[in-house]
N, C-alpha and C positions, 0 to 999 in steps of 0.2 A: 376373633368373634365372627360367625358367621349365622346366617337367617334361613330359616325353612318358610316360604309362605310370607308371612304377617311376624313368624311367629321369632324370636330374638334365642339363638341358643348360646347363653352366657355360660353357664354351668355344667361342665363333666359329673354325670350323673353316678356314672360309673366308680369316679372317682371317690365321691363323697358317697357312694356304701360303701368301698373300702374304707376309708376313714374311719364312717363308725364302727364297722365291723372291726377295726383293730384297736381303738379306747376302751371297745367293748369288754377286749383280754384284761384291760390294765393300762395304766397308760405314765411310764415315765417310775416303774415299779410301785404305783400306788392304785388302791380298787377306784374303778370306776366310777361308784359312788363319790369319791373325791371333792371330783368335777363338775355336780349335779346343783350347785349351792343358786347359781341363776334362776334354771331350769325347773327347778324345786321350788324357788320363792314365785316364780309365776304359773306354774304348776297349781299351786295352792290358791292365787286370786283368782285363777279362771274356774276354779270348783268352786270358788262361791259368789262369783258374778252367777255361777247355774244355778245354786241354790237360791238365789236372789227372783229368779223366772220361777211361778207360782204355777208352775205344772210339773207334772211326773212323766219325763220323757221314757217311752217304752224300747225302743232301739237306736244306740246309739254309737258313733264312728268316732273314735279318738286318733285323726288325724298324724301321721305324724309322731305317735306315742313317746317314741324315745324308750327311756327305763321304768316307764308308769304315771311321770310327774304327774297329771290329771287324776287317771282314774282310780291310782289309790286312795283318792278321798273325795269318790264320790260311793253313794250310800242307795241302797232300796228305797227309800222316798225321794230319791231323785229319777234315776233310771233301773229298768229292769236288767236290760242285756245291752252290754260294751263290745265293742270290735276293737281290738288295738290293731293297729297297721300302721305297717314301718319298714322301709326299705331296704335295712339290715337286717337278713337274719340272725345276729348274734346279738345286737344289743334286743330286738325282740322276746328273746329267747330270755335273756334279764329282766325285761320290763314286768316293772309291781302293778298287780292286780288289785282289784276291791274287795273289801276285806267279806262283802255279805253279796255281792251283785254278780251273776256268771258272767263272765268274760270269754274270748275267745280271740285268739293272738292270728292274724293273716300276714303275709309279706305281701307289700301292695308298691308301686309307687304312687306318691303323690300325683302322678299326670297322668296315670290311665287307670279310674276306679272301678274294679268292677261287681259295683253295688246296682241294683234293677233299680229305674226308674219309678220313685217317688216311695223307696220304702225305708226309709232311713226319718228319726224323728228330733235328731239334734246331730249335728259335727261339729265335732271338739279338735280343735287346734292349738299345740302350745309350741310356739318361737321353733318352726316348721320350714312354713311355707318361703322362707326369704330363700332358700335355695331352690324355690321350682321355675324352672322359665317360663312356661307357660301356664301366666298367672290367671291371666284372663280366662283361658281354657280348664284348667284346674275352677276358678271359681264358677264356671258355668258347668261343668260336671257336680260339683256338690249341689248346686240349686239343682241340677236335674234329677241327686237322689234322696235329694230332700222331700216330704210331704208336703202337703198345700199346707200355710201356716206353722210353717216348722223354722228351725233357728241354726245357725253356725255362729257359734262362737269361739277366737282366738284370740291370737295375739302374737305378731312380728317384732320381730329388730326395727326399729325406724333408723331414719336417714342422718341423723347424730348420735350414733352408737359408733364408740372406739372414734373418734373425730381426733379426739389426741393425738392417736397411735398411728394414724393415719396421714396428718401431719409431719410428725415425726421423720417417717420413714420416709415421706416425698423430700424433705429437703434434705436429708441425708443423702440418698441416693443422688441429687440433683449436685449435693456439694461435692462427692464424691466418684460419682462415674457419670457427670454430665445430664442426667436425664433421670427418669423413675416411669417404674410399670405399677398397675394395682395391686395390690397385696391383702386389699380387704373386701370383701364381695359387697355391691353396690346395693344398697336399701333403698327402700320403698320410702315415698313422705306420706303422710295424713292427708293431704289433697289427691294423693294420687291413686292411695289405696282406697276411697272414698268416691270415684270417679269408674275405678274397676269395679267397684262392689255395684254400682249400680250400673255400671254396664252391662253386669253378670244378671240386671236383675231383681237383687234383693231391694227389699223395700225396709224402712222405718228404722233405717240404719242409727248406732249408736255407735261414736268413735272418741275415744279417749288415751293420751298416754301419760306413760309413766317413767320418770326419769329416775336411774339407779346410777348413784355413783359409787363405787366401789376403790379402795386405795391398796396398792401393793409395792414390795418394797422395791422393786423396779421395774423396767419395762421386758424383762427377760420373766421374769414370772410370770406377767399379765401373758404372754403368748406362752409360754409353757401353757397356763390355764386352758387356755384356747384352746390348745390341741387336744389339750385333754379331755376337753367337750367334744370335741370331734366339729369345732367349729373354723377350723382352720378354711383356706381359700380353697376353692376349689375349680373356678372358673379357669376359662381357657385360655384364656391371657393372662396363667399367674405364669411369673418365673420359675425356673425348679431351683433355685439357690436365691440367696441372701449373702454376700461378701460380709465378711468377719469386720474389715472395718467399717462399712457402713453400718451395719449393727451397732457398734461401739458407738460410732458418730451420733446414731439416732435414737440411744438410750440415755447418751449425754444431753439432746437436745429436748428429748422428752423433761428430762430433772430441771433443766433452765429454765421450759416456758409454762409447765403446770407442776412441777414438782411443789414439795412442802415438808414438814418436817417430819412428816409418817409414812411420806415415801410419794407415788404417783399416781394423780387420782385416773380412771378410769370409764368414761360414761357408758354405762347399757339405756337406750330409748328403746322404749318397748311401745308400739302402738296396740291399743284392745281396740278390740271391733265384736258388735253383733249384726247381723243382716238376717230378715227374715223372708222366708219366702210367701210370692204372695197370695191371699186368699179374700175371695170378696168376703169373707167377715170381720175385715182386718177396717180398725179405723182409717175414715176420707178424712182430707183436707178439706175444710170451708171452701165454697166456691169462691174465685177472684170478685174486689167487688163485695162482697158480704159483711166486712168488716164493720163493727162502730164504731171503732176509737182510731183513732188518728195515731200513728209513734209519734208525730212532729208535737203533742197536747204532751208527752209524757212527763214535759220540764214541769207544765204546773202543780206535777207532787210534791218537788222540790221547796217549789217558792210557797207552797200552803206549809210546807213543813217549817220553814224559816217566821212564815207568819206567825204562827203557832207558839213558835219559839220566842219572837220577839215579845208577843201580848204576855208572856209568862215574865218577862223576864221584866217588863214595864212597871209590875207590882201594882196595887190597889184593887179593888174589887169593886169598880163603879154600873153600873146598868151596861153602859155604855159597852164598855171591856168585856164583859160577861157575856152580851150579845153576838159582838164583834169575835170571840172564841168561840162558841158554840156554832155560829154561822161558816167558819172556818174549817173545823172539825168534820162537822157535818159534810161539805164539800169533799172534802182530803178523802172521808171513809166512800163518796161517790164516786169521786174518779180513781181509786185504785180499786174497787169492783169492779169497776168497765174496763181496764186497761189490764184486769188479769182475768178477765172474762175468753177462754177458749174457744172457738165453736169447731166443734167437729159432728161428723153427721154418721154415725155406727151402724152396722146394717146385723147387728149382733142380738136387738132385743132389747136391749139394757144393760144386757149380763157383762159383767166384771171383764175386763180385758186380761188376759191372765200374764200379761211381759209385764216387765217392770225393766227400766232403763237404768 
């Protein structure tokens, strides 16, 4: 591993276009489509996390593309004109387009775009960016060809993706030639991608993941798969071999400590993210200070809820009781107005925010 600057060069770049470049032929005498079954399932939520944002973006950057997974199902009431850009030109050359929307296929890398500043209206990323080193630089170039008020929306590998397999192979290798190197390219966490996004920048950030477990009938399939993704290692400190017996060892050790009756399960952690760029018509926070309600008051919805409950559950219908409920009531619907009362200060008019989170 070595550093240019600031900047951490994990990843042979060069490496991993040839990678895709050669799954792109086929991979293992099966179509490439095979392999897409991940890629394809988050493919498809990130087109309608976009359908979900209540605008019509007019130029748009599909990050990253792959074989299409995004933009074959995104649609004229979403965007007009798609970029695909991809560092291989052969899986490129494969990538599905939209069925109604023009499109237009570039070889780009992820870390040097060369889109003009602030003309691009949404970047679309699908399970891309974990192989770019320079994260932080990549995410300040998309803000830089972003529009004011314009959106990136993706989604990574998180930092519990293949954690099994990962295992595995460390105490294989550690039980069988003393020691272990990495073999699986090191992920990002949800604090951390959430720390770059707003270094880069973006504001009104939205971060959520998705965990996929998938089971196969060993651990020699689950890395055939891999490769067949073109997601195999690619960093500069992998090994160029794997010993036949450690393999053995660590497909044994994988069945003992997650195995089951269908075989071995597998996790994909996927983190989604939106980050928008920013625009003074973009909702402020309340000034510090401004607040009404207190968090420390929030217990008392509880205990009016429990009162509530008790007066019901007391039976009779005296003046008394009747009062003592409604007096209750009354309270309970007060302070859960005030405590789900938001204040923010919109410099927009009134008009309708058009994200949606």
């Amino acid at each position: 591993m070595s550093t240019q600057g600031s900047i951490m060069n994990v990843f042979d770049r060069q490496a991993k276009r040839m990678q895709k470049d050669r799954v792109a032929k086929g991979y293992n005498e099966e179509e490439a489509s095979v392999f897409d079954y991940i890629k394809d399932e988050f493919g498809y939520r990130l087109s309608d996390r976009i359908c979900d944002i209540k605008r019509n973006f007019k130029t748009v950057v599909d990050l990253g593309c792959g074989r299409g997974h995004v933009t074959k199902h995104l649609y004229k009431d979403m965007v007009e004109t798609i970029y695909q850009c991809d560092i291989s030109p052969l899986m490129l050359e494969q990538a599905s387009i939209s069925p109604d929307v023009p499109t237009h296929k570039m070889v780009v890398d992820e870390e040097f775009l060369p889109f003009d500043e602030s003309s691009i209206d949404l970047v679309v990323s699908n399970l891309s960016l974990h192989w770019v080193n320079n994260l932080p630089g990549c995410l300040a170039q998309i803000r830089h060809i972003l529009k004011n008020d314009c959106a990136l929306v993706g989604s990574m590998f998180g930092g519990d993706t293949l954690y099994q397999l990962r295992v595995s192979l460390q105490l294989a290798e550690i039980e069988r030639e003393g020691g272990f190197a990495p073999h699986i390219s090191p992920f990002t966490t949800v604090s951390d991608l959430g720390n770059l996004l707003n270094r880069a920048g973006f504001t009104m950030l939205t971060i959520d993941i998705d965990d996929v477990t998938i089971t196969y009938p060993s651990m020699f399939e689950l890395m055939q798969d891999l490769k067949g993704m073109g997601e195999n290692n690619c960093s500069w400190s992998r090994k160029p071999m794997l010993h036949r017996d450690t393999m053995i060892a660590a497909g044994a050790i994988y069945k003992e400590m997650y195995g089951n009756d269908k075989g071995i399960p597998a996790t994909f952690q996927v983190i989604n993210f939106i980050g928008w760029k920013p625009d003074p018509s973009q909702p402020k926070p309340a000034q510090r200070g401004s607040g009404e309600v207190s968090l420390k008051d929030l217990h008392r919805v509880e205990d009016l809820t429990k009162q509530i409950k008790e007066l019901k559950d007391e039976g009779g219908s005296s003046p008394q009781q009747v009062d003592r409920l409604k007096t209750a009531a009354e309270q309970l619907e007060k302070d859960i107005q005030k405590a789900s009362k938001i204040r923010t200060e919109p410099e927009n008019n009134g008009d309708e925010d058009p994200r949606k989170s």
